[in-house]
C-alpha positions as CSV (number, residue, x, y, z in Angstrom):
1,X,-12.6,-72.7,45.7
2,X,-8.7,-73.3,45.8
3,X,-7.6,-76.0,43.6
4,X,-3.8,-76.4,45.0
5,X,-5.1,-77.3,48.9
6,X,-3.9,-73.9,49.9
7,X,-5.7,-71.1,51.3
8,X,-7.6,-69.9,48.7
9,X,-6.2,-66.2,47.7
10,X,-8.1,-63.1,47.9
11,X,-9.0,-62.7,44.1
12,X,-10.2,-66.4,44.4
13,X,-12.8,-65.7,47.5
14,X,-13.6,-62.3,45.8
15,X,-15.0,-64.1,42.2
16,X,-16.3,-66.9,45.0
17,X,-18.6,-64.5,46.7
18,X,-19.6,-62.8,43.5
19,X,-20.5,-65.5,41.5
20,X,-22.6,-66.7,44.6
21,X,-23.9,-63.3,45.5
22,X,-24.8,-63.3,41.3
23,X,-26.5,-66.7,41.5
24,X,-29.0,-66.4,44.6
25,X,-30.0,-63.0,43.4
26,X,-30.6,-64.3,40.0
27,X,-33.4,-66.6,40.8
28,X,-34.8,-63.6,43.1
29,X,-35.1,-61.2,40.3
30,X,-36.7,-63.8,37.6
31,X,-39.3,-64.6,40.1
32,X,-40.3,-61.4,41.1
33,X,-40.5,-59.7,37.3
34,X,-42.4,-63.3,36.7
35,X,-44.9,-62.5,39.2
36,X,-45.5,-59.1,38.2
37,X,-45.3,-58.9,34.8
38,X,-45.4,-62.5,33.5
39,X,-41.9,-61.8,31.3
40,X,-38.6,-63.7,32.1
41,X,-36.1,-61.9,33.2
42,X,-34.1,-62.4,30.2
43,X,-36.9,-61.3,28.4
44,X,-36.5,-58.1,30.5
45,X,-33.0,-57.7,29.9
46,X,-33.2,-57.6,26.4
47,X,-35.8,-54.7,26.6
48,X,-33.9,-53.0,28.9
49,X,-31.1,-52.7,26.5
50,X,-32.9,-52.2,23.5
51,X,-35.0,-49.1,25.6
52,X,-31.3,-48.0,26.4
53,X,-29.9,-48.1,23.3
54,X,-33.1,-45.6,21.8
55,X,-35.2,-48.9,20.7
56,X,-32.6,-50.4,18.6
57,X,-29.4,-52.9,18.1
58,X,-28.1,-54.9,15.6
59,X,-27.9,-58.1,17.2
60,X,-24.0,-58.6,17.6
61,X,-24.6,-55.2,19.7
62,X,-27.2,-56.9,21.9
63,X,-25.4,-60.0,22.4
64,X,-22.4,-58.2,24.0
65,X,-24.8,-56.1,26.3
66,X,-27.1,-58.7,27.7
67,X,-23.7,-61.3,28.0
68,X,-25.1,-64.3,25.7
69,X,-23.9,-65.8,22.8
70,X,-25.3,-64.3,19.5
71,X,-27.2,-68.1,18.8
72,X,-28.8,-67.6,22.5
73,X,-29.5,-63.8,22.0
74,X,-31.1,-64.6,18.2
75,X,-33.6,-67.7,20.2
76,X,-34.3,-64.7,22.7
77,X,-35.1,-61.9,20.2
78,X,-37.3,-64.8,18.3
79,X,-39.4,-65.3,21.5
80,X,-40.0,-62.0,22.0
81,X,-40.9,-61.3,18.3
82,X,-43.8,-64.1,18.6
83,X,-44.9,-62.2,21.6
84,X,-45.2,-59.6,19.6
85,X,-42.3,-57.2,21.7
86,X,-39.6,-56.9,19.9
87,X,-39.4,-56.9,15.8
88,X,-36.2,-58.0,13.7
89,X,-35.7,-55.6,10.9
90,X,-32.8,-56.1,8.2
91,X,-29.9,-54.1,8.1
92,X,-29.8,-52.4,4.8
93,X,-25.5,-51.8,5.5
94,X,-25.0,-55.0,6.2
95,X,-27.3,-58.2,4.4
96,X,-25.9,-60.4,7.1
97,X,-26.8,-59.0,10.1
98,X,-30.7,-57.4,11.8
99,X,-31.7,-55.0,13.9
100,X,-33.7,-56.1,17.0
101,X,-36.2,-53.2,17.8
102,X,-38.7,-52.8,20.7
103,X,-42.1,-52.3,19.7
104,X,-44.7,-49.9,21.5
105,X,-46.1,-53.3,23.2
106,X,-42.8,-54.3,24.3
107,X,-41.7,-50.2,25.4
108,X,-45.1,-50.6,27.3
109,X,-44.3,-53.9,29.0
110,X,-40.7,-53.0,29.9
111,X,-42.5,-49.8,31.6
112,X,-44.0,-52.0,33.7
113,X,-41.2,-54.6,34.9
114,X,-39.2,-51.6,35.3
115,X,-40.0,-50.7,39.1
116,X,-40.8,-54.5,40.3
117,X,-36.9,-55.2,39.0
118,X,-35.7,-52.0,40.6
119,X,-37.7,-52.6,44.0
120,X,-36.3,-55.9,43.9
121,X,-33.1,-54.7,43.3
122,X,-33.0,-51.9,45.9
123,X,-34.4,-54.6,48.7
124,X,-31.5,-57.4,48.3
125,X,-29.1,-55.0,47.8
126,X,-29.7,-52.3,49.3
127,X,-31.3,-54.1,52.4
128,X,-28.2,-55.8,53.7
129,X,-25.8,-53.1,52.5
130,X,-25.1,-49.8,54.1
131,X,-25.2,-46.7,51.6
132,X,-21.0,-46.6,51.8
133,X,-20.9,-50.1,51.1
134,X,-23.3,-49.7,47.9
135,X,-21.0,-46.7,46.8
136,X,-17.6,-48.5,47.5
137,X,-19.3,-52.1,45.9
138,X,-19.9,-50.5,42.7
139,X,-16.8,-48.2,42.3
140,X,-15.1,-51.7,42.7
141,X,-17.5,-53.1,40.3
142,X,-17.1,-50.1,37.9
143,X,-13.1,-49.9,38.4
144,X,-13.1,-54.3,37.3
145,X,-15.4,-53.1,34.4
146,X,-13.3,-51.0,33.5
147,X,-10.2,-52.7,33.6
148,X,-11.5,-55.4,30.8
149,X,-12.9,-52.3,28.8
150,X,-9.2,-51.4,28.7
151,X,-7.7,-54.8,28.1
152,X,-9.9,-54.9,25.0
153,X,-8.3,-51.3,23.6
């Protein structure tokens, strides 16, 4: 990944291996959630957050959780409205912006991605990885995390 010919440094193979590691398990995930449950994955994600958040975000909220632009997140929240999962409601504070809110159908089908995602999850991760290695990979995670939550401040 080194763009001067040198050894690449340590921060360099680090993003390397996680932006790998983040793209084979991807595909993984989408398929199996797919298989089970017929949603995408993003699809998932979006319910995921919204169940998170206590059924409901403004859409700026929801496009900083799930990591997508607000255009992408807005196409998203419109599939999943047709599909009868997630309903837009206007934000009586704030004329310009809507809620996204998880309906009973979309509760109901997030219910049932829920454990196919979190088998999935628990088999490519926790498969190759020890327990100690799980704990140290997210306190590294977590500390990153929390370095940009700081940087923000």
């Amino acid at each position: 990944m080194s763009y001067g010919g040198s050894m690449p440094s340590d921060a360099e193979r680090a993003w390397e291996a996680l932006l790998r590691t983040h793209a084979r398990l991807v595909p993984i995930f989408d398929r199996e959630v797919q298989r089970g449950t017929g949603l995408p994955l993003t699809w998932y994600d979006v319910l995921l957050e919204l169940n998170s958040a206590g059924g409901r975000m403004t859409m700026g909220q929801l496009a900083e959780r799930v990591v997508l632009s607000r255009t992408r997140v807005s196409r998203l929240v419109d599939e999943l409205a047709r599909a009868g999962l997630v309903a837009r409601e206007a934000n009586p504070d704030d004329g310009r912006s809507a809620f996204a809110v998880i309906t009973d159908d979309g509760r109901r089908r997030f219910r049932e991605a829920a454990p196919i995602y979190l088998d999935a999850i628990d088999r490519e991760l926790g498969g190759p990885l020890s327990r100690d290695e799980l704990r140290a990979l997210t306190e590294m995670l977590e500390k990153l995390a929390g370095a940009r939550a700081a940087h923000r401040d």
